[in-house]
N, C-alpha and C positions, 0 to 999 in steps of 0.2 A: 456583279455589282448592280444593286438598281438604279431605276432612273429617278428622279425625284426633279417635281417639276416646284418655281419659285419665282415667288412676284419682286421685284427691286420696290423698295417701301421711299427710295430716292426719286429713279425716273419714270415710275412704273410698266418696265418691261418683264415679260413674262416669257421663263424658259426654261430648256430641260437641262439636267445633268447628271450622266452618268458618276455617282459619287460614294463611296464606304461612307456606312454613319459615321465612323470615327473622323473624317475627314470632313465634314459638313459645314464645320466653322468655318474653313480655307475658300470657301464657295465664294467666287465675285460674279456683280453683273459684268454680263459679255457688253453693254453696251457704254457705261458709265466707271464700273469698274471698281462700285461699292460694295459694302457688306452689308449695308442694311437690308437684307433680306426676311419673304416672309414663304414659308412651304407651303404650297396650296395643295388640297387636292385633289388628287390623280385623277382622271377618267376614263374610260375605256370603250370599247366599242367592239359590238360580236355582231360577225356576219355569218347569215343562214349558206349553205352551200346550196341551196335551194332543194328543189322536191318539196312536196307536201309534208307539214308537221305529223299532219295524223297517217302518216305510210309509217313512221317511225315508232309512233304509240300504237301498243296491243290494239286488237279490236274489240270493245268489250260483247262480253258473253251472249247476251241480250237482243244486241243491237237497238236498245231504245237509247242509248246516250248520244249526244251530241258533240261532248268532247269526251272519248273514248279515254284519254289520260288520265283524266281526271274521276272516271269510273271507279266505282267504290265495289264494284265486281269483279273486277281485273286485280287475281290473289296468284301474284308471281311470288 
């Protein structure tokens, strides 16, 4: 099931809920205990596991580029 996150449009509390779309109408705020609700959303957030970006991109051919990814010589 996903999480879908949602603003109370009453007290405006903002929060998550594991919920089936089919069940989305049945959704109350946790704090009030209304339905007028509004879906915001989502966001998300990515962490590097670190090491350098460019250890993971090819090196290009050349070596004149700066961001070696982004090289238009590098024909994988």
């Amino acid at each position: 099931m996903p999480i879908y996150e949602y603003r109370c449009e009453d007290c405006g509390t903002k929060f998550e809920k594991l919920v089936r779309r089919s069940d989305a109408d049945g959704v109350e705020c946790p704090s009030c205990g209304e339905k007028h609700l509004k879906q915001e959303l989502s966001t998300f957030a990515a962490h590097a596991s670190g090491g350098s970006k460019s250890a993971e991109m090819p090196a290009c051919p050349s070596g004149r580029c700066s961001n070696p990814g982004a090289c238009g010589m590098n024909f994988n």
